[in-house]
C-alpha positions as CSV (number, residue, x, y, z in Angstrom):
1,X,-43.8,50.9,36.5
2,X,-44.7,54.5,34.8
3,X,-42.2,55.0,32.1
4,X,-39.7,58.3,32.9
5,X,-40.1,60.7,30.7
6,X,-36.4,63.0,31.0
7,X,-36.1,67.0,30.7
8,X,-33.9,68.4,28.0
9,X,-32.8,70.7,30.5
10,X,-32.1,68.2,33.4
11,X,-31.5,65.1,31.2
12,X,-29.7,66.4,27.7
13,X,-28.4,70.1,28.7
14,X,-26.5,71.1,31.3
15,X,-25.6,72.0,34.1
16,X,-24.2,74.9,33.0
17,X,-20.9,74.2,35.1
18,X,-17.3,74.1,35.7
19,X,-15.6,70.5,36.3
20,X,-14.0,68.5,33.6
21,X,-16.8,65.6,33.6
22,X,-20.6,65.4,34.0
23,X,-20.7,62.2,35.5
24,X,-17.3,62.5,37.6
25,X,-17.7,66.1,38.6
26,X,-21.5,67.5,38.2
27,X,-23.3,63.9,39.4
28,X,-20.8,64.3,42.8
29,X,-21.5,68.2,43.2
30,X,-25.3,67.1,43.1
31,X,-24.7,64.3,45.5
32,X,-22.6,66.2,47.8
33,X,-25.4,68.8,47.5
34,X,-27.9,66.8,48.2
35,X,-26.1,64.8,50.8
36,X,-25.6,68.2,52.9
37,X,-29.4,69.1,52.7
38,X,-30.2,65.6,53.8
39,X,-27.5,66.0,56.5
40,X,-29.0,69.7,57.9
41,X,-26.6,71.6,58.9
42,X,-22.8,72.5,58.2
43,X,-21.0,69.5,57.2
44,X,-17.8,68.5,59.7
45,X,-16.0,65.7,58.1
46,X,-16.9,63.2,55.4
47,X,-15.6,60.0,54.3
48,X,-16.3,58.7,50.5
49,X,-15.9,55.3,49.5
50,X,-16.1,53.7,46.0
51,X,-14.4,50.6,44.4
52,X,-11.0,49.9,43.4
53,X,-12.4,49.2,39.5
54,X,-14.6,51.8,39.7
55,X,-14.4,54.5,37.1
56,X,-14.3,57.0,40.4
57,X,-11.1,54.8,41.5
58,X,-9.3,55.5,38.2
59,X,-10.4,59.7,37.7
60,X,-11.9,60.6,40.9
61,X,-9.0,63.5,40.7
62,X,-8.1,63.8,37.5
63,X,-11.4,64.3,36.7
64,X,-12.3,66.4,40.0
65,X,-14.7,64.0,41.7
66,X,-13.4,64.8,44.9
67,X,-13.9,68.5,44.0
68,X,-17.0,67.7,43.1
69,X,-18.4,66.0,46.1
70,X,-16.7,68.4,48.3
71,X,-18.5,72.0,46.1
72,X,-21.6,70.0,47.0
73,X,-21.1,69.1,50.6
74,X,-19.8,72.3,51.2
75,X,-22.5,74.8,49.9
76,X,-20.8,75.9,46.8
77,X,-21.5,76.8,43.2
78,X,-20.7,74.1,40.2
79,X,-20.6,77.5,38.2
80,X,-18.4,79.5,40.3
81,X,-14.2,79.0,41.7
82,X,-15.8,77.6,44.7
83,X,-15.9,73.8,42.3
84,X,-11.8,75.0,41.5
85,X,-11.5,75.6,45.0
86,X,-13.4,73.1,46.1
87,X,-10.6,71.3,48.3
88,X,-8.8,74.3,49.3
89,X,-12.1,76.3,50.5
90,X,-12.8,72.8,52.8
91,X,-9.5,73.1,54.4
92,X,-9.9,76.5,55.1
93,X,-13.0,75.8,56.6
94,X,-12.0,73.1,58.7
95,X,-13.8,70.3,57.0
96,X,-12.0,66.5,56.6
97,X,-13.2,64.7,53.7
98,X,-11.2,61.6,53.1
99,X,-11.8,59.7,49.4
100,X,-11.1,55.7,50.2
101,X,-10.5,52.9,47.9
102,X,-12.6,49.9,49.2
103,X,-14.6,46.8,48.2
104,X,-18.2,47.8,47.5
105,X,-21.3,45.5,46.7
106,X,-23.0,47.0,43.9
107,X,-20.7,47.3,40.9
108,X,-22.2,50.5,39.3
109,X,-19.2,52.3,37.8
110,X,-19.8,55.8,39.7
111,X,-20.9,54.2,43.3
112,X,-20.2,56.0,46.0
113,X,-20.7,55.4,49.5
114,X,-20.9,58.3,51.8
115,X,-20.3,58.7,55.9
116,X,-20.9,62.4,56.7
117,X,-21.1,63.7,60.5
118,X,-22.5,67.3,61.0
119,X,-21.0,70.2,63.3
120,X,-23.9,69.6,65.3
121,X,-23.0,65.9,65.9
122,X,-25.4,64.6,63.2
123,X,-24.5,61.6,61.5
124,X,-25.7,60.2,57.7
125,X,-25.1,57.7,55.4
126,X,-25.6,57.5,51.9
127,X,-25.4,55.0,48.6
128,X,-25.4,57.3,45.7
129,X,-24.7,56.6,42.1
130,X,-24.1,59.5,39.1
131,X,-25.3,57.7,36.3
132,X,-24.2,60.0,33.3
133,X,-24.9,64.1,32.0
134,X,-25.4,65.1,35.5
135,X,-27.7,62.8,36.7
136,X,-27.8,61.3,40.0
137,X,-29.6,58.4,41.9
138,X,-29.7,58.4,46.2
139,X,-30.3,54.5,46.1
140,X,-29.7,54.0,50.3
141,X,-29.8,56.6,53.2
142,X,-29.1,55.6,56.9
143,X,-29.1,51.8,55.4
144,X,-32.4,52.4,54.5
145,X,-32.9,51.5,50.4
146,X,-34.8,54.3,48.8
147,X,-34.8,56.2,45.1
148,X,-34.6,59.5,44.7
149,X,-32.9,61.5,41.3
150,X,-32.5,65.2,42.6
151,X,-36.3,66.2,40.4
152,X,-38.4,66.1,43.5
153,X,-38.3,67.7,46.7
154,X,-37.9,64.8,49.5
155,X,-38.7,64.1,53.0
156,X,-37.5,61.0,55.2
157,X,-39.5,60.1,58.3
158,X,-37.9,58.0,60.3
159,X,-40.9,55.8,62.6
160,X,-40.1,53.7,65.8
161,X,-42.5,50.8,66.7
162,X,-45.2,52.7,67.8
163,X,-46.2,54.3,64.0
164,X,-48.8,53.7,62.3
165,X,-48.0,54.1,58.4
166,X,-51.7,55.7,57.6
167,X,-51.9,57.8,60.9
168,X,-48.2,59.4,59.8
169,X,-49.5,59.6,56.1
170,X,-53.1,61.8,57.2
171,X,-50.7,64.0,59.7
172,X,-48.2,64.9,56.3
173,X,-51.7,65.4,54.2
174,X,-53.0,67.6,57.4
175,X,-49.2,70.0,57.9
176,X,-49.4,70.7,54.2
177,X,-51.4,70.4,50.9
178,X,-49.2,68.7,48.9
179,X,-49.4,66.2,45.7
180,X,-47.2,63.6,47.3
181,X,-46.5,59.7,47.0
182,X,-45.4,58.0,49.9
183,X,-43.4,55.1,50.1
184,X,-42.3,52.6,52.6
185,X,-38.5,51.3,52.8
186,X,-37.7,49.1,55.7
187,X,-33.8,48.2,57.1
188,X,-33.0,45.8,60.0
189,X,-36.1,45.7,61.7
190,X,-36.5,50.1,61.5
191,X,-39.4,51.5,59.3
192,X,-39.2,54.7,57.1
193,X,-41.6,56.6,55.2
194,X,-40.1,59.1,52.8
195,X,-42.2,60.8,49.7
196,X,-40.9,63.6,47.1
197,X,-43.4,66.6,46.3
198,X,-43.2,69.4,43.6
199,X,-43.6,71.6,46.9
200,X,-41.0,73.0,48.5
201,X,-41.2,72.2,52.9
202,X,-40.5,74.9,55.2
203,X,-39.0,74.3,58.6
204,X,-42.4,74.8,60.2
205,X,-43.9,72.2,57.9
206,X,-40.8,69.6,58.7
207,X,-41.3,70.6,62.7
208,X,-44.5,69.4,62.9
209,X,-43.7,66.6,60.3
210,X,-41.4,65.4,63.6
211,X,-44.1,65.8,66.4
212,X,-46.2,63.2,64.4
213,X,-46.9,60.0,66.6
214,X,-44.0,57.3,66.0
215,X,-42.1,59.8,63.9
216,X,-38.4,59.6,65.5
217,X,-36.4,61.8,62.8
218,X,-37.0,63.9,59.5
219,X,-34.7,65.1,56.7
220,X,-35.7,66.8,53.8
221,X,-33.8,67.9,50.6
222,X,-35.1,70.2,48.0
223,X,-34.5,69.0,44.1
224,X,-31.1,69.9,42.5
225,X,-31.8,69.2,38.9
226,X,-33.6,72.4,37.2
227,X,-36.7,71.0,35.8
228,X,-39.3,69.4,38.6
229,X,-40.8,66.3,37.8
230,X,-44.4,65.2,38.2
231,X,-46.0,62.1,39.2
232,X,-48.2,61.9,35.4
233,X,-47.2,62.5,31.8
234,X,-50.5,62.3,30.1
235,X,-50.3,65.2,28.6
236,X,-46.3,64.5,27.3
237,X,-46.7,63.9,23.1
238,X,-44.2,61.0,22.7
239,X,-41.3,59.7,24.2
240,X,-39.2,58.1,21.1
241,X,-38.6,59.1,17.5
242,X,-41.1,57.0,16.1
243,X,-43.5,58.5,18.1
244,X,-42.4,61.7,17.6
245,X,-42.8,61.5,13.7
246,X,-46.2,60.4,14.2
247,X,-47.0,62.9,16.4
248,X,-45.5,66.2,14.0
249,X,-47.0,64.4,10.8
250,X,-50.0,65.8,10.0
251,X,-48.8,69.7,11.0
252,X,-45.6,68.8,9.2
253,X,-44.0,69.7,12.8
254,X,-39.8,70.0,12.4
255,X,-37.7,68.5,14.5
256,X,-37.0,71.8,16.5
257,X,-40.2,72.6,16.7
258,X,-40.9,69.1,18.6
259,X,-38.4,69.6,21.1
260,X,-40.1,72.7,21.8
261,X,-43.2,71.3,22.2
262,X,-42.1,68.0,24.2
263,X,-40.1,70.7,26.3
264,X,-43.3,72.5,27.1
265,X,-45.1,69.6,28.3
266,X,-42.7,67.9,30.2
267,X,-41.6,70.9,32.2
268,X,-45.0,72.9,32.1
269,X,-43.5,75.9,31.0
270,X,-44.5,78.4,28.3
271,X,-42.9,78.5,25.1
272,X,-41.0,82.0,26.0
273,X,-40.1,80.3,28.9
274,X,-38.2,77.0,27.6
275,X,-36.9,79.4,25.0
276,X,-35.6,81.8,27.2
277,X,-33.5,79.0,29.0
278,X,-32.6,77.6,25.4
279,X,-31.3,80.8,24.5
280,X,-29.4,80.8,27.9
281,X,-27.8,77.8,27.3
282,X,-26.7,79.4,23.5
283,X,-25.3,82.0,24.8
284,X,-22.9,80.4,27.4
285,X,-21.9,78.0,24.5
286,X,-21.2,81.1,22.2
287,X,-18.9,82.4,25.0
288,X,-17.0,79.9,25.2
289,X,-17.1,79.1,21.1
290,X,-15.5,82.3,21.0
291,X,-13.0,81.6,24.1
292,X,-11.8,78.5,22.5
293,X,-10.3,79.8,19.2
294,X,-9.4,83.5,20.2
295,X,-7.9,83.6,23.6
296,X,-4.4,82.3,23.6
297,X,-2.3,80.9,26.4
298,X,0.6,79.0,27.1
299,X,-0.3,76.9,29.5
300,X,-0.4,72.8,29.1
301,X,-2.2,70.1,30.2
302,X,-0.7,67.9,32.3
303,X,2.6,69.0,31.8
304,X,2.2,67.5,28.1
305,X,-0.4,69.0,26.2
306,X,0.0,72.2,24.7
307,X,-3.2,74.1,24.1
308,X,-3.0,74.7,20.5
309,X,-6.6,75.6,19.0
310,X,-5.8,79.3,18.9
311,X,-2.9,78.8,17.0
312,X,-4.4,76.2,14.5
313,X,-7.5,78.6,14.1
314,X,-5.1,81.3,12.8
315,X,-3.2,78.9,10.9
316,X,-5.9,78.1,9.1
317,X,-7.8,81.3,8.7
318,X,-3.9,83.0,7.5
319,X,-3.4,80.0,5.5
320,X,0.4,79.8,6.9
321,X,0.7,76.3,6.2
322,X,-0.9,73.9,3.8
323,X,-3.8,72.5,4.7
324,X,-6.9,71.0,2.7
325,X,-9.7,73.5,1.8
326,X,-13.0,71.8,4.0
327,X,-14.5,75.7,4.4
328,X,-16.3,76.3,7.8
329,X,-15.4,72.7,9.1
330,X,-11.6,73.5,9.4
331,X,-13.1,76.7,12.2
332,X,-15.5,74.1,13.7
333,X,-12.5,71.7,14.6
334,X,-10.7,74.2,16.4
335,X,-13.4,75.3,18.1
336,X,-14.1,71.8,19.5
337,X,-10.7,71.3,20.1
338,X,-10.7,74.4,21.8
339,X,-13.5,73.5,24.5
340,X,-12.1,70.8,25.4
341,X,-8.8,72.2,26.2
342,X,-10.1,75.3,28.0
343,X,-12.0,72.4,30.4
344,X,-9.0,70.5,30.6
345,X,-6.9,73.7,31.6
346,X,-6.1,74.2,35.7
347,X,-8.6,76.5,35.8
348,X,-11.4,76.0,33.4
349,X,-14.1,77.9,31.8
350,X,-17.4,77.6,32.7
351,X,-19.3,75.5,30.0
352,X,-22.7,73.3,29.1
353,X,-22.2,70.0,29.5
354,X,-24.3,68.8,26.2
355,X,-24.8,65.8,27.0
356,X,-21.4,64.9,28.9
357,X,-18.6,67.4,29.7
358,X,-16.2,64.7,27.7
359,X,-18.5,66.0,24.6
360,X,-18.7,69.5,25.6
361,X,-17.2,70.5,22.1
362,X,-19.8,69.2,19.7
363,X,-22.3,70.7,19.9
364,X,-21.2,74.6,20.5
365,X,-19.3,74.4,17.1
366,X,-21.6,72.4,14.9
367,X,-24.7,73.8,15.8
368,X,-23.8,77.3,17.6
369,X,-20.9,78.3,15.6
370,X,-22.1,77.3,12.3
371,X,-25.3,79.0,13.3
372,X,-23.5,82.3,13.8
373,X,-21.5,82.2,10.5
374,X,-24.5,81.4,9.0
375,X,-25.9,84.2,9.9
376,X,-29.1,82.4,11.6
377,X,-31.1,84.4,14.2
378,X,-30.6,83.6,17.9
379,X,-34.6,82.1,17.8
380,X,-33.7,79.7,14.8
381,X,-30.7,78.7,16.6
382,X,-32.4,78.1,20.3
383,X,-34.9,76.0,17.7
384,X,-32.3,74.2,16.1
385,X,-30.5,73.4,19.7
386,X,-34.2,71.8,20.5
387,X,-33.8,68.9,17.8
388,X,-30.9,68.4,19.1
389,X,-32.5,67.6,22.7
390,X,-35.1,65.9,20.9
391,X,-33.0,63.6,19.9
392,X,-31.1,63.5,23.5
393,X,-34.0,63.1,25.0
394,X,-34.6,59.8,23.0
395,X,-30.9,58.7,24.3
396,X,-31.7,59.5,27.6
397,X,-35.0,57.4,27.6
398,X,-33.5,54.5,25.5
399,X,-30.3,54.2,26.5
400,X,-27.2,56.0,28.4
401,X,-24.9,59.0,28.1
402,X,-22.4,57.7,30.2
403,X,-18.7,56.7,28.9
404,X,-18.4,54.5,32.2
405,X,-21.7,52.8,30.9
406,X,-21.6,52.2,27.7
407,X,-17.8,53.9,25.7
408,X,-17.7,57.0,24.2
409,X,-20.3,56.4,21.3
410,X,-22.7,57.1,24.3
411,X,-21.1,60.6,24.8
412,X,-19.0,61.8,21.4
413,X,-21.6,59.8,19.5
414,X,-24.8,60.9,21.2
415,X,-23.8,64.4,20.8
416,X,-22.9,63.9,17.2
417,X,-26.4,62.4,16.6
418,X,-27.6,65.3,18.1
419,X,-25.7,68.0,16.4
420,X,-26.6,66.2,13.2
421,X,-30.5,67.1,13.9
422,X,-29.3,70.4,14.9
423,X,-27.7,71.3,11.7
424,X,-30.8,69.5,9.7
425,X,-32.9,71.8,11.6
426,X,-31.1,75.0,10.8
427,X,-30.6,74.1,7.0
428,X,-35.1,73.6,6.7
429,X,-34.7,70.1,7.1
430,X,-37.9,67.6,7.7
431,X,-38.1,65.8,11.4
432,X,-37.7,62.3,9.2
433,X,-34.3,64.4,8.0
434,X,-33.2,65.5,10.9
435,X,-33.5,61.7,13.1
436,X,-32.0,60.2,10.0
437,X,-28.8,62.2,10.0
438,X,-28.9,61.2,13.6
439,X,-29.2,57.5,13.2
440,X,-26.5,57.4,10.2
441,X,-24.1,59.9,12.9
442,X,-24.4,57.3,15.0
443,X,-24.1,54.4,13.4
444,X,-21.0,55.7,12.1
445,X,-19.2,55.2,15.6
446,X,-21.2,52.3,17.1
447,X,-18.7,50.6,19.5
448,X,-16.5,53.2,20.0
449,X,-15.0,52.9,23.2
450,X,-13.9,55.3,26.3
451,X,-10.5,54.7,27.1
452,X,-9.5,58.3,27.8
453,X,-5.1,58.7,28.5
454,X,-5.0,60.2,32.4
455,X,-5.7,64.1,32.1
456,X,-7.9,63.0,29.3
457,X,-6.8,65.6,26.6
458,X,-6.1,62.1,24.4
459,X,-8.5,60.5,22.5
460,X,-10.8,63.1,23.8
461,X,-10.9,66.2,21.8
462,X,-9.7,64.7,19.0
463,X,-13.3,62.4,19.2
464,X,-14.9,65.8,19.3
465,X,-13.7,67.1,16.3
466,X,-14.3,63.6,14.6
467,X,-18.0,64.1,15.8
468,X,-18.2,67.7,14.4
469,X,-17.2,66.3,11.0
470,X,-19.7,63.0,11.3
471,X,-22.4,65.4,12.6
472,X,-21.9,67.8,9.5
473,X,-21.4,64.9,7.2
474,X,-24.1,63.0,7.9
475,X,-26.5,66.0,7.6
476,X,-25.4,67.1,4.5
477,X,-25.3,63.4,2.8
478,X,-29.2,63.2,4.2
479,X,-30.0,66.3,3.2
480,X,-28.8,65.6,-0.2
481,X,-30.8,62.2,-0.6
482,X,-28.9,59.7,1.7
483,X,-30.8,57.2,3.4
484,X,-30.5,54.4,5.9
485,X,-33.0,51.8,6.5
486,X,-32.4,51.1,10.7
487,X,-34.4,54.5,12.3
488,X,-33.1,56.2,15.2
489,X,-34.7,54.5,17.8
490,X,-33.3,51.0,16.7
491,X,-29.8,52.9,16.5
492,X,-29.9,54.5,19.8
493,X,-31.0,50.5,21.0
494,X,-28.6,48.9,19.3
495,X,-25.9,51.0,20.9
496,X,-26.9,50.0,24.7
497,X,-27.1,46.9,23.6
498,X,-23.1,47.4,22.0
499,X,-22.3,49.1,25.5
500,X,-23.6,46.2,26.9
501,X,-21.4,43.9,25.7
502,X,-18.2,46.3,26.4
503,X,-16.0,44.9,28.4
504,X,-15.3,47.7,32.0
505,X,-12.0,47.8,30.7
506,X,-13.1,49.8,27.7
507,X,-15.5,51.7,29.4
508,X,-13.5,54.7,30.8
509,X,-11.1,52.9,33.2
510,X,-7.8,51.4,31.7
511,X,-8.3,49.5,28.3
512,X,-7.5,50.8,25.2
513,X,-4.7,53.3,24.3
514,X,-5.0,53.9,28.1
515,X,-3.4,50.6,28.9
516,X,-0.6,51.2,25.7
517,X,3.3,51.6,26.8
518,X,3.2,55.0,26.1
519,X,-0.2,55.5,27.7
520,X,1.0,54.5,30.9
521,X,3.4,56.7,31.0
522,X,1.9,59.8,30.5
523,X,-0.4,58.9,33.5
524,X,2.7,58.6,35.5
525,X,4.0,62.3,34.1
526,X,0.3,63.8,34.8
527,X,-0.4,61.8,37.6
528,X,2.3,62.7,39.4
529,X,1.7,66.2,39.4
């Protein structure tokens, strides 16, 4: 099998979004999106079924996977009030979707099995997983076992008795010119061809698609993830740190400036182009940076939580009460802190998930933040936010950003390893630097496990300030000299192979201070809501 190479900008960053989870509210809006593509046409009812232990059974509300799924299924924006709205806008509209508690099969923590029927009568079904940052896999459709991640464009041909696989596979190559692989998937007794293209299939094209001999049915979904993929990656320069080093060692390439250029190849863009989406992604994280510490409310989470990084920013920039002199990091906390809470608030901000939503905080104040006070240009921060998606992108190919997957050390300590590249980047450090400080970040909170407390304000965003401080620590230590003999690569290994060995209870359902006396009870306060 060709090994994946992931998209900083589908894989490491983003979507830029509302929701308060990547994989429990992004990976749904993609599915539901996808789901009502594949269905074609206006969606009528829905049902959506997932395991008692899943990790959907314990948050699919709290952490708006039913929102989620419903944005998606009913044409709305994960960046707008239509993912706040979600619910509200489907009653409106006359749409049932029911969320059920049932046995399932397949034990992935974020399956979900989906019945949808159409205004129009259609019916669809659908085994879907989100599998962490945003990322989604269609794994069945119509009983039919397929794969398909949201980077192609796909078509489904359905074929009675009568087709002939190569006569169906000319008549696609003969409707359009397309670069396409087609594949077979077969379900009691029924046949299916089904193939995913960079192209994008007008109605015409899927018309005649349908009037090919044998071909009963069609659906067709365009990609939902913002990079496309391609079918070869010859021309992609490496896909781990090792390789990366010996890739940048002879032009003395930093860490930034390898992102940029793995970026480049990966997404066939131009290098104004992949910066211009860079510097995107900076500014919405600047925005909401700036949100976090200056724009005050009294609201509370869950009934329990006050939101108090605005008032500990000015507590610590007036110096009102004692606290001990750290310089810039004592801002940086609040404004991780602060993230959080605005995502955790009833209406949230609009944010980058970088790499999860549940670390949305890190990498906004230690890279962004400290950027800005440094005075850095917006180009040398855009650069510095590449070596940190250098580095996510060696997660993402080695491992796992999801909590449910593998505990938080995939999420708050990904995004520390990142922002530790990040802030070796902006300070002139070397590529060897740079995937040092990440590899001592992370082995700082190997085995750290998910076990957020209902609304999830606690352990949460106090792990996000923790990772703000390891991030900066860990820089500044290898900056200075430190060094660790186990590379990144073995790191990032070694921390699968920890998640591995996680019990599910300590994976983001009930273990931990989750399952504590008090613990439970504040799920019954917020729960009950």
């Amino acid at each position: 099998m060709e090994e994946y190479y992931g998209s900083i900008f589908n894989e490491v960053f983003g979507p830029i979004m509302i929701g308060t989870s990547s994989s429990h509210t992004a990976g749904p809006y993609r599915i539901g999106a996808t789901a009502r593509m594949l269905l074609g046409g206006e969606v009528q009812k829905a049902r959506i079924s997932f395991d008692p232990g899943s990790s959907y059974a314990s948050y699919y509300k709290l952490q708006w996977s039913d929102r989620g799924f419903t944005a998606g299924l009913i044409g709305g924006r994960i960046d707008s009030d239509d993912m706040t709205d979600a619910l509200e806008i489907a009653e409106e509209k006359g749409v049932d979707i029911q969320f059920v508690k049932e046995p399932k099969k397949n034990n992935h923590a974020n399956y979900a099995f989906m019945e949808m029927e159409g205004k129009d009568g259609g019916r669809l079904t659908l085994g879907t997983t989100s599998v962490g940052g945003g990322a989604i896999e269609i794994i069945e459709i119509d009983g039919f076992p397929i794969m398909i991640k949201g980077d192609f464009n796909a078509a489904f041909l359905y074929l009675d008795e009568t087709a002939e696989y190569s006569v169906v596979e000319d008549g696609v190559k003969g409707i359009a010119e397309l670069e396409f692989r087609m594949k077979e998937s077969t379900a009691g007794g029924k046949r299916m061809l089904y193939f995913e293209t960079r192209e994008a299939l007008r109605e015409a094209q899927l018309q005649k698609m349908l009037e090919l001999p044998g071909v009963v049915n069609v659906r067709y979904t365009d990609h939902v993830l913002p990079v496309l993929s391609s079918f070869a990656y010859e021309d992609i320069p490496f896909r781990t740190a090792a390789q990366a080093l010996e890739y940048g060692k002879a032009d003395h390439l930093s860490a930034g400036e390898l992102g940029i250029r793995y970026e480049m190849a990966r997404s066939g863009y131009t290098r104004e182009k992949v910066m211009e989406m860079m510097q995107n992604i900076v500014s919405v994280m600047r925005r909401s940076a700036h949100v976090a510490i200056h724009n005050k409310t009294d609201e509370k989470i869950g009934e329990l939580y006050p939101i108090k990084a605005t008032d500990m920013y000015e507590s610590m920039q007036n110096k009102t009460v004692p606290v001990a002199e750290l310089g810039i990091l004592n801002e940086l906390v609040c404004v991780a802190i602060g993230i959080l809470e605005k995502v955790e608030q009833k209406r949230p901000d609009v944010v980058v998930a970088s790499p999860t939503v549940g670390s949305v905080g890190i990498l906004p104040a230690a890279v962004v933040q400290l950027g800005d006070r440094m005075g850095k240009s917006d180009e040398e921060i855009a650069t510095a936010m590449f070596a940190a998606g250098c580095v996510g992108i060696f997660v993402a190919h080695q491992a796992t950003f999801g909590g449910e997957v593998a505990g938080c050390q995939a999420e708050c300590g990904s995004a520390g390893a990142m922002a530790a590249a990040g802030v070796a980047e902006m300070m002139g450090g070397t590529a060897q630097q740079a995937f040092t400080a990440s590899a001592v970040t992370l082995q700082n909170v190997l085995g750290l496990i998910c076990d957020p407390v209902s609304v999830g304000y606690e352990p949460c965003n106090a792990r996000n300030a923790m990772a703000v401080s390891n991030a900066l620590s860990s820089a500044n230590m290898v900056l200075c000299g430190f060094s660790v003999q186990i590379p990144l690569d073995e790191t990032i290994i070694a921390m699968k192979e920890v998640g591995e060995q996680l019990p599910p209870c300590l994976k983001g359902t009930y273990g931990g201070l989750a399952c504590t006396p008090t613990g439970q009870k504040v799920a019954e306060i917020c729960e009950g809501e």
